[in-house]
N, C-alpha and C positions, 0 to 999 in steps of 0.2 A: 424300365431296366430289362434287357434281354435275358429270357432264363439261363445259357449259355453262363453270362457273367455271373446272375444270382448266384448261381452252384456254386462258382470260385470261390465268392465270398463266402460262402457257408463251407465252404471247406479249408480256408483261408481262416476262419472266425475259429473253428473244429480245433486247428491245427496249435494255433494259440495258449487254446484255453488247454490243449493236451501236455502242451510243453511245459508250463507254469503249473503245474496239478497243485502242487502245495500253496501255492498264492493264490488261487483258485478254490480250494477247497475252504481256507480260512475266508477269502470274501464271501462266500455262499454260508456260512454257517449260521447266521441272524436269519436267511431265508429257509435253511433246512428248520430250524428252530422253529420259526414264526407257522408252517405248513405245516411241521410237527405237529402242534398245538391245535390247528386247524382241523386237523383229520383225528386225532386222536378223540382232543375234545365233541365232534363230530361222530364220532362212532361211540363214545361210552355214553351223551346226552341223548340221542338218539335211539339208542337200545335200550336206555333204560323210558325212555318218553313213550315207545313201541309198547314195553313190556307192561306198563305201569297202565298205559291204557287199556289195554288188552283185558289184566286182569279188574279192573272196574268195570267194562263190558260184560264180564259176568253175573256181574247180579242183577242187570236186567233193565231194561231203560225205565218202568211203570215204577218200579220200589222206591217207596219214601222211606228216609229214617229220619226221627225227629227227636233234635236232642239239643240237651241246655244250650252247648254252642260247638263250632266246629272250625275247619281249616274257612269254609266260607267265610264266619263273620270275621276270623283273622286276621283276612285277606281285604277285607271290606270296608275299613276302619274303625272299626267299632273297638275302644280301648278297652284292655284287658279287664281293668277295675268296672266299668258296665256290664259287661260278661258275665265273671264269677260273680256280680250279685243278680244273675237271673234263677229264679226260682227251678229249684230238680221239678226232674221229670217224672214221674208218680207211675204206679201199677194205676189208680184213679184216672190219668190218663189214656190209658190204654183201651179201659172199661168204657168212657166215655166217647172216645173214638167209634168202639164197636157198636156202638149203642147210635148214637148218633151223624154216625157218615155212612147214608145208604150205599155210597159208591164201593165202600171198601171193602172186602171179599175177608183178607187175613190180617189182625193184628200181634206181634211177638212181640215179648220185651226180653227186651237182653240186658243183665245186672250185671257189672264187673269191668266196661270196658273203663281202662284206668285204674281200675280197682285194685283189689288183694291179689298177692300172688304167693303161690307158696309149692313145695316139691310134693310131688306123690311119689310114693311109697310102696314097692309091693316085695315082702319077704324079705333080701336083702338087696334090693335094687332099689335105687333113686333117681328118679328123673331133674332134670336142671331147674331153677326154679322160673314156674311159668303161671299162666292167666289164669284166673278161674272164675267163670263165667256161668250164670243163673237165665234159665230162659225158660220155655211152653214146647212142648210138643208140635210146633208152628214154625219152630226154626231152622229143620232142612227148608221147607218151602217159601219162607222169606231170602233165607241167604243164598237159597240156589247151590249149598256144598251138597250132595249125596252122602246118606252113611255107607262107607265103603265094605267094615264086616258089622254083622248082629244087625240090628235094628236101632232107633230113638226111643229116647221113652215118653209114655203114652199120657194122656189127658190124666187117668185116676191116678197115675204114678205121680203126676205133677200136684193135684187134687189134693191125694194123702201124705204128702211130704215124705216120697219114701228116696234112702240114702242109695241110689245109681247116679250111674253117671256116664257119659260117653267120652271117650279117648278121643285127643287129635294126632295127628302122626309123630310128633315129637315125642311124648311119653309112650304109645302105642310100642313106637322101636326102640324106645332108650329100655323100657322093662320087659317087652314081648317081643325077643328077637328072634327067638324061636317056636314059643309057645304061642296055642290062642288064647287072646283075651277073656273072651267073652264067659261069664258066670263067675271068674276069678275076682276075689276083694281087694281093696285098694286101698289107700291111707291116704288122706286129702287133710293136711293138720293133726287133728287129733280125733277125725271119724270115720268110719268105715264106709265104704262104698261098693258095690257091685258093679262093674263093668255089664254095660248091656250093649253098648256099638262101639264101634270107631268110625270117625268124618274122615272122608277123603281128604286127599289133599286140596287144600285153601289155595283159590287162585289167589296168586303177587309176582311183584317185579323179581326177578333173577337176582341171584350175587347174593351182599353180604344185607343189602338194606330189606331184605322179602323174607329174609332166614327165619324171622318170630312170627311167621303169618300161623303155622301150625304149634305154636305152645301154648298150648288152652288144655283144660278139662271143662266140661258144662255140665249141671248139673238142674232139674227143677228149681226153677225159682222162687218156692216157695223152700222147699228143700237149702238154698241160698241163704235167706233170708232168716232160715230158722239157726243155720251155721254162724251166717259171720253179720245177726243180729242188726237192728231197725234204726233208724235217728230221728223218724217222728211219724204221725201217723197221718192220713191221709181219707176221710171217710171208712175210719174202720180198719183200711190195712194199711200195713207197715209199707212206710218208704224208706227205702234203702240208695243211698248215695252211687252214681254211675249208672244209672240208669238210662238205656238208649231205648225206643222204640222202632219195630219198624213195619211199615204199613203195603199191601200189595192191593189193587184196586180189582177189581171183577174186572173180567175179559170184555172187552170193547167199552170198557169206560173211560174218555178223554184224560190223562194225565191230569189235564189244570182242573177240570172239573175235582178231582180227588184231591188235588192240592188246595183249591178252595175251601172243601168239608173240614178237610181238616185242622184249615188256618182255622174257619171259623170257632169249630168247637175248641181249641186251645186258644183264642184269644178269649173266650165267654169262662173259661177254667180259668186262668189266668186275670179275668177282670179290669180287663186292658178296654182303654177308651178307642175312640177312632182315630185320634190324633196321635195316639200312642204308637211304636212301631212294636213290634212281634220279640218278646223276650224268648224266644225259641229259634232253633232252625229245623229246616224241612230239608232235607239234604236228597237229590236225586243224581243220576248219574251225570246227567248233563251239566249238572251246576259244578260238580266235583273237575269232570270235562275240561270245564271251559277256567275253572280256578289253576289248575296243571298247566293249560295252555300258556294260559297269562306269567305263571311262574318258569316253566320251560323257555319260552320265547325270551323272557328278559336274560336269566340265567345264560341261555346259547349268545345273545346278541355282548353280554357282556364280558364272556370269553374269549369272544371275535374281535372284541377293541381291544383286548390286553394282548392277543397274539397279534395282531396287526401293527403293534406297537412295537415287537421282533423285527417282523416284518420293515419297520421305516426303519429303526436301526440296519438291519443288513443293508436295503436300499442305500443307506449312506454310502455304509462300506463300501458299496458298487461303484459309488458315483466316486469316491476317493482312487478306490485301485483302479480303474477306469483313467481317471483325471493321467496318474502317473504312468499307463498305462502311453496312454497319448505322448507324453512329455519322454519315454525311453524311447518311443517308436518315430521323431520327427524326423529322422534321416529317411525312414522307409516310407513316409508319408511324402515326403518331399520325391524321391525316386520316383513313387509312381503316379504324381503328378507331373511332372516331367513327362512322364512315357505317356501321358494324355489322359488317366486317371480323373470321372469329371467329381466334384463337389460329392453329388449324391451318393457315388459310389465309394466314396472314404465315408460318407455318413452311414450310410447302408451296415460295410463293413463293422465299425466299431457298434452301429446299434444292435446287431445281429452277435455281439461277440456277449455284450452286454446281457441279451435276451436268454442266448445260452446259457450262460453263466449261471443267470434265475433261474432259470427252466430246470437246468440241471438239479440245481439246490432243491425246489421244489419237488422233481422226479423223487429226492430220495429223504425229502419231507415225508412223499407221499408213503414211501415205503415203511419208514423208521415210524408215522404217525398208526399203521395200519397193524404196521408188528406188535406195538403197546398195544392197541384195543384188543386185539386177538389172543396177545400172553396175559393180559387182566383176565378175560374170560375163561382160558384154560385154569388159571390159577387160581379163582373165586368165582366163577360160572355165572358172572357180571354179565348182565346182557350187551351186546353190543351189536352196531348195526353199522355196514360199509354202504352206504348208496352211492351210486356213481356220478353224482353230483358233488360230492362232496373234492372224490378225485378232480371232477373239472375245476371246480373253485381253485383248489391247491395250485394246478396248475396255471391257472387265470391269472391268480394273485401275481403268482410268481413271473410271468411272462410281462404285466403291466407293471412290477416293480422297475426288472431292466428296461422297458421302454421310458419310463418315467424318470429313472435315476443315472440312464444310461446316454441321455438324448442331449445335456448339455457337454459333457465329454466329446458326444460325436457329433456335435454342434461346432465345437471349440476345432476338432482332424479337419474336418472339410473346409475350416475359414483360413489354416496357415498357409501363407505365402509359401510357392515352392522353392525359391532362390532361396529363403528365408531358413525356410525346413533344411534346405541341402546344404546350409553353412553351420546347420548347429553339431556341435561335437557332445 
């Protein structure tokens, strides 16, 4: 086809689809729908898959944390009922770890995740109610948060069971919005605390689902333990329910090697056979990683089937107003077969009118899909991510719907007889 002609018809197809805007706009609306869906959903999974990786990056690729169970065994099929009857996680553990895995440099334990929550307290200010969390002096340098003011408290603080405690940003600004914290008493329940730091802000994902990363107080864990009290005892010390570990290996020591040490010494704790599988998890970045992936990927692919399902419905529509498109136009199809008009070039025409049609729809998918992800963000600081692939997709879709659903319509122009066409009223 001579470019000469092509152009006609693209201006010829323009002209069409201009006149009819209102019949035009309704056939497109299952494609603007279906693209919507695409870019939108595309930009909020996306931004939150970006954001969510990001902040797990943070704590460091070597860091083990081992705990009764987690999103892994979940994820993994292990039924919930095998789970909750795997034996807590012990201070005895910790001990034993230290004791026995040359690899491992640092071990913390953190009491609380899951646990108690309850409001502090200072003068007549209340904070929301939030986590409250028992650990070691070892806990900036496991979790990788910095304390942003004051300091952590130290080994004999933790030793003597003395009543501090360190702020997270959530109580820090809900009761110190203009004053500083630090040396100021606190109310945690019914005891008294000292303020001795506050932790920076906690990496997480943006928006509404990352909002609780900083609602915590921490406090010594033995300090913990003397508070909100033991459920059985473990060599001597009290175990206390929600107990997480978590491990960092000495510099230049193989990951799996430290992951080894440590299986071993909890499966000899544990008194697990060989045949037996690991009533624990060892939880590292890459395992969490590659669980997100698995979950993201299905989540994104399964969005894409439900908007692509818009997507055939509009198609329809195409191939319908299309169909009738054909059947008001056989006088003009008939004319300019006549004038020598060949086959290809009435096929051409209506597939090009077709394509537009989508195209268009999709242009303004792309827009309406791009404007939601952007007003979520401004309006709950939802992360969200536009890659310019997602744009081509929208458009792809939308340009293979009209070749697809457009092609029997301008299948149907190009085969009527012209005598035929030029006697119908």
């Amino acid at each position: 086809m001579r470019w000469g002609l092509f152009s006609e018809i693209v201006l010829m197809s323009w002209d069409t689809l201009r006149v009819n805007k209102l019949r035009s706009l309704l056939t497109v609306l299952g494609i603007v729908i279906g693209i919507t869906s695409i870019v939108g959903i595309t930009a909020l999974v996306r931004g939150f898959d970006e954001s969510f990786k990001d902040s797990i990056r943070t704590i460091g690729p070597d860091t083990v944390f081992i705990t009764k169970y987690s999103l892994v065994s979940f994820t993994s099929g292990v039924s919930r009922q095998e789970l909750f009857k795997r034996p807590n996680i012990t201070v005895g553990d910790a001990e034993a770890i230290e004791r026995n895995a040359p690899s491992i440099e640092v071990v913390d334990i953190i009491m609380g995740q899951g646990g108690p929550r309850d409001r502090v307290y200072y003068r007549n200010q209340k904070s929301k109610t939030i986590g409250i969390f028992g650990s070691t002096e070892r806990y900036p340098s496991v979790t990788r948060v910095p304390v942003q003011l004051g300091r952590f408290f130290t080994a004999g603080e933790v030793q003597h069971r003395r009543n501090v405690v360190v702020l997270g940003q959530t109580p820090y600004t809900a009761l110190f919005p203009t004053e500083d914290p630090i040396g100021k008493t606190v109310r945690v329940g019914l005891s008294e605390y000292e303020v001795v730091g506050v932790m920076a802000k906690r990496p997480s994902p943006g928006g509404p689902i990352g909002q609780g990363a900083d609602d915590f107080v921490i406090m010594p864990e033995t300090t913990y333990q003397k508070q909100f009290g033991v459920r059985a005892t473990d060599f001597g010390r009290g175990e206390t329910r929600f107990i997480m570990l978590g491990a960092v290996p000495l510099e230049g020591v193989p990951r799996d090697q430290a992951l080894n040490e440590i299986q071993n010494v909890m499966r000899i704790r544990h008194n697990l056979r060989l045949d037996q599988p690991d009533d624990f998890d060892m939880v590292t970045q890459d395992a969490v990683l590659k669980v997100w992936d698995r979950i993201s990927s299905a989540t994104f692919l399964t969005l894409i089937v439900l908007s692509s399902i818009a997507l055939m419905v509009g198609g329809i529509g195409v191939m319908s107003i299309m169909t009738i498109s054909v059947t008001e136009r056989t006088r003009e199809i008939g004319v300019r077969k006549a004038l020598g008009a060949r086959r290809i070039e009435i096929l051409g025409q209506f597939l090009l009118e077709a394509v537009f049609l989508t195209s268009a729809g999709g242009i303004m998918g792309i827009v309406v899909g791009s404007s939601i992800g952007i007003g979520v963000h401004l309006l709950t600081n939802f992360p969200v991510s536009l890659p310019w692939w997602s744009f081509a997709i929208g458009i792809g879709f939308s340009a293979s719907v009209g070749v697809l659903f457009g092609m029997l319509p301008a299948f149907r122009a190009s085969r009527l007889d012209p005598i035929e066409a030029l006697r119908y009223e």
